[in-house]
C-alpha positions, 0 to 999 in steps of 0.5 A: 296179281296180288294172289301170286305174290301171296304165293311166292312169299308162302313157297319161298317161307315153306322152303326156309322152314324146310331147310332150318327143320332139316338143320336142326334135326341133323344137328341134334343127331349129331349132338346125341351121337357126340354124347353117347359116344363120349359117355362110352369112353367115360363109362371104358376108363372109369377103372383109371379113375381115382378119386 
């Protein structure tokens, strides 16, 4: 009995970690994207940049 409910808490523990993991990565896929986009539109107007 004691084993079981050992068991459940480690499956229901791995599966949290699996979600939060997937978020995360997604997130910081994301955040790159937004960067590297954003930097390119940077880098196209820096003619109409003065200084």
């Amino acid at each position: 009995m004691n084993n079981e409910k050992i068991y459940k808490t480690m499956t229901s523990v791995g599966a949290v970690d699996l979600a939060v993991g997937i978020i995360v990565l997604l997130t910081g896929i994301v955040a790159g994207v937004l960067l590297i986009v954003n930097g390119a539109r940077l880098l196209k107007g820096k003619s109409d940049l003065i200084f």
